[in-house]
C-alpha positions in Angstrom: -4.8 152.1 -171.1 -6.6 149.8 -173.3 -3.4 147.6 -175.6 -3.6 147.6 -179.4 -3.5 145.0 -181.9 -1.8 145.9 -185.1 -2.7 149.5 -184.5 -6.3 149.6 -183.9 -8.1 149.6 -180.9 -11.9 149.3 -180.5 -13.8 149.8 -177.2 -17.8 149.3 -177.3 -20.2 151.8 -175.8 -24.1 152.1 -176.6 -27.1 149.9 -175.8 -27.3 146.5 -176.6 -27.8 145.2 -180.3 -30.3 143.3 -181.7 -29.3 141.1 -185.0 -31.6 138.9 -187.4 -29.9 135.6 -188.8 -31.5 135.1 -191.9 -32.7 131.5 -193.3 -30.1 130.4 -195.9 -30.4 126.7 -195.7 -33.1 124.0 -196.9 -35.8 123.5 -194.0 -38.8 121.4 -193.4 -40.1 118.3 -194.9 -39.6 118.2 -197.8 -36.5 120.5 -197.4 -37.1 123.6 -199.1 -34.5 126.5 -199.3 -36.0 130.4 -198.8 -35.7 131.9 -202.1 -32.9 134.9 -202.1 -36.0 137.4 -202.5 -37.9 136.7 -199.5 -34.2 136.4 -197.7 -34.3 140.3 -198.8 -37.3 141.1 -197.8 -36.5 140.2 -194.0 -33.6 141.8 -194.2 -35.4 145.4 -195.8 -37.8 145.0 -192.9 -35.4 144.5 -190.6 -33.9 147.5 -190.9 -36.7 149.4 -191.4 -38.1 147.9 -188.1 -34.8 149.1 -186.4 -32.7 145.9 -185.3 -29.3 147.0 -185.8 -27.8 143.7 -187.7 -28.2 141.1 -190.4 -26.1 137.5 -190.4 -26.1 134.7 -192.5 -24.3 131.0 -191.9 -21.7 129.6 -193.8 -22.0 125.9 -195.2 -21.4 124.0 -198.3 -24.9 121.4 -196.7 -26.0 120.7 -193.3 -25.9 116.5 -193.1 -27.3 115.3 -189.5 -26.8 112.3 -188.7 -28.9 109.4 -190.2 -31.1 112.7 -192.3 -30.3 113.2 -195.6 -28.0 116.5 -196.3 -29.8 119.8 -196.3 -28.5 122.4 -199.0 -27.5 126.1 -198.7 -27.0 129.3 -200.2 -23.9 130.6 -200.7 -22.7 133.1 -197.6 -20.7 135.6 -199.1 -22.7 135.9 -202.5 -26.5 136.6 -200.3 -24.7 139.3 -198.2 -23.3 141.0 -201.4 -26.3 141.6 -202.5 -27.8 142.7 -199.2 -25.6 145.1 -198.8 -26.5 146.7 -202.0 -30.4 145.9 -200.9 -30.0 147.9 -197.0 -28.1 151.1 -195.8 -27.8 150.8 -192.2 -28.0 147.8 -190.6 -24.2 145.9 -189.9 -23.9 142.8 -192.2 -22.1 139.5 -191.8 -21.4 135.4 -191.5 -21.8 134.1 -188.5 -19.2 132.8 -189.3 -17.5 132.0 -192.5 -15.5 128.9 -192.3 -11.9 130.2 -192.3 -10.4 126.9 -194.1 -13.0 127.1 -197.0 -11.0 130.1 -198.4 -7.6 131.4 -199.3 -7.1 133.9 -196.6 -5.5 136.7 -199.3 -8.3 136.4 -201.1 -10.7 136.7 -198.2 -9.0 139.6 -197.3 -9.5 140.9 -200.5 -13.1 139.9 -200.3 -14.0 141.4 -197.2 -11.7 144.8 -197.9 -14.0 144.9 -201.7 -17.4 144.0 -199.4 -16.7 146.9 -197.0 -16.6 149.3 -199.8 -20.1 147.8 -201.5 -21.5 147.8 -197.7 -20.3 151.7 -197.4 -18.5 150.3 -193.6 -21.1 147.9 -192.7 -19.3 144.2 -192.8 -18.6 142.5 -189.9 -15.9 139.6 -190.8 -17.4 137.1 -188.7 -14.5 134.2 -188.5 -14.5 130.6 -187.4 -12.2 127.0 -187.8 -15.5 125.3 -188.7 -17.1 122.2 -186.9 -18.9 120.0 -189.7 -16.7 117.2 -191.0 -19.3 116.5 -193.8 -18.7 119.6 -195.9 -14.7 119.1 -195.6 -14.4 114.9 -196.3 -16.9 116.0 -199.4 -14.6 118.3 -201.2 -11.2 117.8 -199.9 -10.4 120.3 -197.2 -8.5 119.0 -194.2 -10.7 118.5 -190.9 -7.9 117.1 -188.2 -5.6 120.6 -188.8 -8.5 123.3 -189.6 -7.5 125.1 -186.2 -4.0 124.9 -187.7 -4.9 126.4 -190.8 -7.2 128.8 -189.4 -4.3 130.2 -187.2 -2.3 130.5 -190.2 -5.0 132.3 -191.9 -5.4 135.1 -189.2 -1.5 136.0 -189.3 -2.7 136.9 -193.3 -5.9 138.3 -193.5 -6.1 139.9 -190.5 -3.1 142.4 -191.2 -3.9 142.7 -194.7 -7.0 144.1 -193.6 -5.8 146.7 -190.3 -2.4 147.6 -192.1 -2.7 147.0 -195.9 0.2 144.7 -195.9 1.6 141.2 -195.1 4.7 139.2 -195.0 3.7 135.6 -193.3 5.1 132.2 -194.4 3.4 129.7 -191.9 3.1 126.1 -192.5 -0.2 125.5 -193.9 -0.2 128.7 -195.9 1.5 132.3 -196.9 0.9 135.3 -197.9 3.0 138.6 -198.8 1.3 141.5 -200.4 -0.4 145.0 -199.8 -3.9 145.6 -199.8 -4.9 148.1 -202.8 -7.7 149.9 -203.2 -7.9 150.4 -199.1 -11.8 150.0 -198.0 -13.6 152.6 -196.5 -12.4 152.2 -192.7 -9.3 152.8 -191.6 -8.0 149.1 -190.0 -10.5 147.1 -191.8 -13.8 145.7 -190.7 -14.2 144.6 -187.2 -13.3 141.0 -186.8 -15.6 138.3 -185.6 -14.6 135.0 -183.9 -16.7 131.9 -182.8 -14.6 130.2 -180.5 -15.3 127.0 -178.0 -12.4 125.0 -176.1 -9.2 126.7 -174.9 -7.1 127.2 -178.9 -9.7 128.8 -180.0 -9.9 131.1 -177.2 -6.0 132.2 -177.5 -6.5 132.7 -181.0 -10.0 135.0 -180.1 -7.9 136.9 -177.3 -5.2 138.0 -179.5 -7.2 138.6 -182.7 -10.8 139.3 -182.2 -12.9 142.7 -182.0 -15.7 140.5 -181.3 -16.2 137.1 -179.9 -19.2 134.9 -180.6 -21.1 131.7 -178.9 -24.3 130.2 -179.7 -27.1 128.5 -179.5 -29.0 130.0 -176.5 -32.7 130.8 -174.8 -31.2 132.8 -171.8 -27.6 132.7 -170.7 -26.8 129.7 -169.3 -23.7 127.6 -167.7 -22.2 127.1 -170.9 -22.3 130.7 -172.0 -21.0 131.1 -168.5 -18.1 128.8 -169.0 -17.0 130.2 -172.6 -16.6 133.6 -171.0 -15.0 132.2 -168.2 -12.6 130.7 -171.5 -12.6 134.2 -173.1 -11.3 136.3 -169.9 -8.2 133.5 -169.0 -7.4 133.5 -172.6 -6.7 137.6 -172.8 -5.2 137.2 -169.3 -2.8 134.8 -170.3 -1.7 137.3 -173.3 -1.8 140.2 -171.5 -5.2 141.6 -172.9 -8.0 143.9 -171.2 -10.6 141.5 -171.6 -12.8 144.6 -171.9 -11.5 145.5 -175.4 -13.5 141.8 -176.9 -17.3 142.8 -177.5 -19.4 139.6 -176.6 -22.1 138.5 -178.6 -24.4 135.3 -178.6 -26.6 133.8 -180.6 -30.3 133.3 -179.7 -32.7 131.6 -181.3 -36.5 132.5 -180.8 -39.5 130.3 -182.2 -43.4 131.2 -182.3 -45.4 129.6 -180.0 -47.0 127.6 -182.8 -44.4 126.1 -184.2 -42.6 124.9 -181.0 -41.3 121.2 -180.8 -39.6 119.0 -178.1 -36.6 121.5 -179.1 -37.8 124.6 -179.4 -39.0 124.2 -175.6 -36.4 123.5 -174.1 -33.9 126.3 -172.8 -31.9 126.9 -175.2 -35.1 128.8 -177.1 -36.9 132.4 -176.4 -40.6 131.9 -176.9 -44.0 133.7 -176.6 -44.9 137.0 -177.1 -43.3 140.1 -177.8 -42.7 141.1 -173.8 -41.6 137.6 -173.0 -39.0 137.9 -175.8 -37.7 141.2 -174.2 -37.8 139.7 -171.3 -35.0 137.1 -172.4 -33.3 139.7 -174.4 -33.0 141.9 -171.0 -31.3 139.1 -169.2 -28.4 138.8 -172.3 -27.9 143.6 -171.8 -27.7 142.6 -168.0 -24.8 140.0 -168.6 -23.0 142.9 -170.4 -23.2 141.1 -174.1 -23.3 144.4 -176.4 -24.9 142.1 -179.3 -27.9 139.0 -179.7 -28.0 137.6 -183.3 -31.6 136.2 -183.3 -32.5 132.9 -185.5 -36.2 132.9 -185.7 -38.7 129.9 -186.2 -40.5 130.2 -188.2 -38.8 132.6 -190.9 -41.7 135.0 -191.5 -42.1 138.9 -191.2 -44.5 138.4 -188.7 -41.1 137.0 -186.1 -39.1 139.8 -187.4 -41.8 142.0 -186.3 -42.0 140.3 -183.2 -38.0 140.7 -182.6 -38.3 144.4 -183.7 -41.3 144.8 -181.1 -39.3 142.9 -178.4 -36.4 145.6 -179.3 -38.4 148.5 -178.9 -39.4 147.1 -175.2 -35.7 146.6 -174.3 -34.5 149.7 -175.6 -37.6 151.6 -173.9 
């Protein structure tokens, strides 16, 4: 019998999904930032083409080491609006940094995006990793897994019961949830997770759990599943109730670097794509988020084509 978490229970069945992340940062040299329009129009043709999902990151800049820092978007603002630009297609961040926000407010957020969406958001969730963005404006790095605990004992029931009482140490929250969203427990809940915390935290909360950067899967996808299934053990969880996903990313044979070769990159035409995509449906992950290079219809074509071969 599967278990519940605060009254809902989700179980995955169907084929395996096929996601576009879209290009919401600066790129190239100089950096230059995809304008919101043509951000829209890979998403319209996404759908249209079929994949099933469109994601976005969430960052304040991007600074690599000894580069200067590379601006973005603003997550939550771009998928606003593309969920008033598609009908179908699941939307979401993968992921929003949990400590960036008050998580009532999220909550209220993502209950208000739902509706806009008509059921479509995916809350994807994650501690953050980029020490940059939180020394710039003032959020704590050293206890973000801290706070980001805190914040899932807030948000996460105000979302699947409409109601929370929860004074933690970091932060609190008591309230109900009014107007209720569309969906009866909320929006399905997303977590990225690496090392062992984060897995706990995954196993007790999370619909969904995410990992990324991949070509094919690999001994670190391996090993963060491995994570994943003694995490819900430990708790007492059917392991089986946490849809996997993974990020992929997939470059054009022109634009291919040093990096782009290596494994952790799809490549080539539209078969050989399908061909990697295959390998992901016969690991049993029910969802790839694809993060094409270079950003042009022409790759979303090619991810759609690649779709159409898998699914065939």
């Amino acid at each position: 019998m599967a278990r519940t978490l605060c009254g809902i229970t989700r179980r995955y069945s169907g084929p395996m999904r096929v996601g576009l992340v879209l290009p919401i940062g600066e790129r190239g040299d100089p950096p230059r930032a995809t304008p919101y329009r043509d951000m829209r129009e890979l998403a319209v043709q996404a759908e249209n083409s079929g994949l099933d999902s469109i994601w976005v990151a969430d960052h304040l800049f991007y600074a690599p080491e000894g580069e200067k820092p590379r601006g973005m978007w603003e997550a939550w603002t771009v998928l606003a609006a593309l969920a008033d630009a598609t009908r179908r297609v699941e939307l979401g961040p993968l992921v929003l940094c949990g400590p960036f926000r008050n998580p009532g407010l999220l909550a209220w957020m993502a209950n208000t995006l739902d509706e806009v969406s008509g059921g479509r958001l995916v809350l994807g969730l994650g501690a953050g990793w980029h020490e940059p963005e939180f020394e710039a404006f003032g959020f704590e790095f050293e206890r973000r897994v801290s706070y980001f605990e805190d914040m899932l004992e807030i948000t996460v029931p105000l979302l699947r019961e409409g109601r929370v009482a929860h004074d933690g140490q970091l932060t609190s929250g008591h309230g109900e949830l009014r107007p209720r969203g569309p969906r009866e427990g909320g929006p399905p809940i997303l977590i990225a997770a690496v090392r062992p915390r984060m897995m706990r935290l995954t196993a007790r909360w999370a619909d969904r759990f995410n990992t990324v950067w991949y070509g094919r899967p690999n001994e670190a996808f391996f090993d963060d599943r491995r994570q994943l299934e003694q995490a819900c053990e430990d708790i007492g969880r059917d392991v089986s109730e946490i849809q996997v996903t993974a990020g992929v990313q997939v470059a054009g044979e022109l634009t291919l670097d040093s990096v782009a070769r290596s494994e952790n990159t799809l490549s080539g035409s539209a078969e050989r794509v399908a061909d990697g995509l295959n390998a992901w449906r016969e690991q049993g992950v029910q969802e790839v988020m694809c993060r094409i290079d270079p950003a042009t219809p022409q790759m979303v074509e090619r991810i759609a084509r690649a779709k159409d071969l898998l699914d065939a």
